[in-house]
BAFI-217850 format. One line per 10 residues: number of its first residue (from 1); their letters; for each residue x, y, z of C-alpha. Coordinates in pm, 1 decimal. Layout:
BEGIN
NUM	A	X/Y/Z | ...
% end
This chain:
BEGIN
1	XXXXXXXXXX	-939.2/-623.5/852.5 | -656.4/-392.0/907.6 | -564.4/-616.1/1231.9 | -455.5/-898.2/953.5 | -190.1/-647.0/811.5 | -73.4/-491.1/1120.6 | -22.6/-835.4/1275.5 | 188.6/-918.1/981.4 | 401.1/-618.6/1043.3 | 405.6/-683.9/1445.2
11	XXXXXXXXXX	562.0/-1056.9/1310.9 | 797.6/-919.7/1098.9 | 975.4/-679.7/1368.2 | 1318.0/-862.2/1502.5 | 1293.8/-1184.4/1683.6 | 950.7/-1287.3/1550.9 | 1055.7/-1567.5/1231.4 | 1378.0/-1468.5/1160.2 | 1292.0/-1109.0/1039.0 | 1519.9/-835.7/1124.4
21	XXXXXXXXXX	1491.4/-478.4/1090.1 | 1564.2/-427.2/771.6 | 1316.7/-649.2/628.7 | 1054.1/-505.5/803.7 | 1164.3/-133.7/680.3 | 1193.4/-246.1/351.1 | 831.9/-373.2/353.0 | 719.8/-95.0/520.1 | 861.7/147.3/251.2 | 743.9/-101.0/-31.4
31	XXXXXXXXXX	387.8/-48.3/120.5 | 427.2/304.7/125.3 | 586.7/350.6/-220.1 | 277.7/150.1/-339.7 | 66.2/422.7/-217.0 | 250.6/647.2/-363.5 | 260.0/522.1/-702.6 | -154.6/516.0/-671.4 | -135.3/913.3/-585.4 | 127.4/1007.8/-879.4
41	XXXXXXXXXX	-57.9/777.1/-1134.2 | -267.7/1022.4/-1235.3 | 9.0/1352.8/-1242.9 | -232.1/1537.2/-1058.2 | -112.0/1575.0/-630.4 | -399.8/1634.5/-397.8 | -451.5/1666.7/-46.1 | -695.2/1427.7/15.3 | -459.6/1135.6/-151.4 | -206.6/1259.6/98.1
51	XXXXXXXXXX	-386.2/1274.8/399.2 | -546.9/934.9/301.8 | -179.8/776.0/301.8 | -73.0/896.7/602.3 | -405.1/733.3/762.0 | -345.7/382.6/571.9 | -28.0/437.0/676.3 | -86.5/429.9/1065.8 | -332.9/199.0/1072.7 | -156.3/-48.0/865.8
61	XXXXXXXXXX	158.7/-8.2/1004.9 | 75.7/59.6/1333.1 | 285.1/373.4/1347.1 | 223.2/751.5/1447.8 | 151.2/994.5/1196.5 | 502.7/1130.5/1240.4 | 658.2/870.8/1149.1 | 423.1/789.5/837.2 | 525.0/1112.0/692.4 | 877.9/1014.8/683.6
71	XXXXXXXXXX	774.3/705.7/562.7 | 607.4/864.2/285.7 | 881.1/1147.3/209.5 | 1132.5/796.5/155.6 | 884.5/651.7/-57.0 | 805.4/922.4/-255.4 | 1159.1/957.7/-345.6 | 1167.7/589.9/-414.1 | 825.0/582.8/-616.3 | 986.8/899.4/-842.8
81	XXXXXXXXXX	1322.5/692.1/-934.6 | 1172.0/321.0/-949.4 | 1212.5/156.9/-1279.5 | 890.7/-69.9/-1218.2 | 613.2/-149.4/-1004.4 | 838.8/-505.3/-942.4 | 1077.9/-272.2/-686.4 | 852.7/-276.5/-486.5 | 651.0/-581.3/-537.1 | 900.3/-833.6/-476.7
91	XXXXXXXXXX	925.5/-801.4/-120.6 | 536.4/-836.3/-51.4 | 465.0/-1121.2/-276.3 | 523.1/-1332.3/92.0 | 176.3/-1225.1/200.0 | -77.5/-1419.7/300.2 | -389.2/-1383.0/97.9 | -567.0/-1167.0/354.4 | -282.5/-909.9/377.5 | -294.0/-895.2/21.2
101	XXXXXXXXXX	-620.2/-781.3/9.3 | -610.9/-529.5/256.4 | -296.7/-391.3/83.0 | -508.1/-339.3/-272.2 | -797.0/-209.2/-65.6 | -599.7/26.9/70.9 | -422.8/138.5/-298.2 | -848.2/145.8/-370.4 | -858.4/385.8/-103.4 | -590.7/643.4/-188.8
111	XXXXXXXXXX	-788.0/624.0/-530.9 | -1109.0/683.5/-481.0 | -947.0/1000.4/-197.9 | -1037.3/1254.8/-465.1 | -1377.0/1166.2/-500.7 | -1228.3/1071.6/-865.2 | -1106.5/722.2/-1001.4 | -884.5/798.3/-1325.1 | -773.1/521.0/-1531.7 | -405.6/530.0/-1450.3
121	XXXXXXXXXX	-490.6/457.3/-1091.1 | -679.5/155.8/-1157.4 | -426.6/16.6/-1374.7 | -155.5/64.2/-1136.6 | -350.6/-124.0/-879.7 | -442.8/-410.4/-1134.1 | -54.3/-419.2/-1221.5 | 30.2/-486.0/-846.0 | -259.6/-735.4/-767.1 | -150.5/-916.1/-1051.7
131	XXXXXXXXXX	252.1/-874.8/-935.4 | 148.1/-1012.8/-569.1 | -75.8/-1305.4/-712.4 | -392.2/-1183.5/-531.4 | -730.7/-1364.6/-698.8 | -883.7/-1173.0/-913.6 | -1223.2/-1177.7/-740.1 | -1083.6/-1061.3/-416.7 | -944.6/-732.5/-636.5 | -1291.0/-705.9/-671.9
141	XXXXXXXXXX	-1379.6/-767.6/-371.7 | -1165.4/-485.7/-229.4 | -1285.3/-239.2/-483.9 | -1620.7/-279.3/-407.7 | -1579.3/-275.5/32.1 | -1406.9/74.9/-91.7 | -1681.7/195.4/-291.5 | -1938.3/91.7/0.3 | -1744.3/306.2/244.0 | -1695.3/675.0/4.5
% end
């Protein structure tokens, strides 16, 4: 499943369609700062969110954990001084449905990290399922192949 998103990302690197490098670093930070925006939603910063990133992170972007962090110090930053979850959502609304998917279930992920879903986080991940037109059964979907793995 995460092959579909890395894939995407392996396309998007320069000469593969026309996208240079700054499109792919802006998706890549608009992934991260998603992530991000799942951990703060509930004002409470815990390990296990963070560690969980940095893991998406690599395996979704196909990058070492080195590199993730500085992904995710950018994107935190970012995620602190957006004005809206649209920032970020703009640039991924290109997707295919697949990649889509795996991005939510991955936002599902950082959210059930904690061993604790709160409200906030859910809503922030309905917010960007609805901002990147996924189907609303396969934001199901992903919530429930999350809850079958914790």
């Amino acid at each position: 499943m995460l092959a579909l998103l890395r894939s995407l990302f392996r396309e998007m690197m320069p000469g593969h369609n026309g996208m240079d490098t700054a499109d792919n670093a802006a998706i890549q930070l608009a992934t991260a700062s998603l992530l991000c925006e799942v951990s703060r939603a509930d004002n409470h910063l815990d390990a296990r969110e963070e560690k969980a990133k940095i893991h998406l992170l690599t395996h979704l972007l196909d990058i070492d954990d080195t590199a993730a962090q500085a992904l995710l110090n950018q994107a935190r930053h970012k995620s602190e001084n957006a004005v809206s979850l649209f920032d970020f959502t703009n640039k991924l609304r290109a997707l295919e449905q697949a990649e889509r998917f795996e991005l939510i279930k991955a936002m599902w992920q950082v959210a059930y990290a904690d061993g604790h879903l709160d409200p906030q986080e859910e809503a922030v991940i309905r917010q960007v399922a609805d901002l990147i037109y996924l189907d609303h059964p396969e934001f199901i979907r992903a919530k429930l192949t999350v809850l079958q793995t914790t």
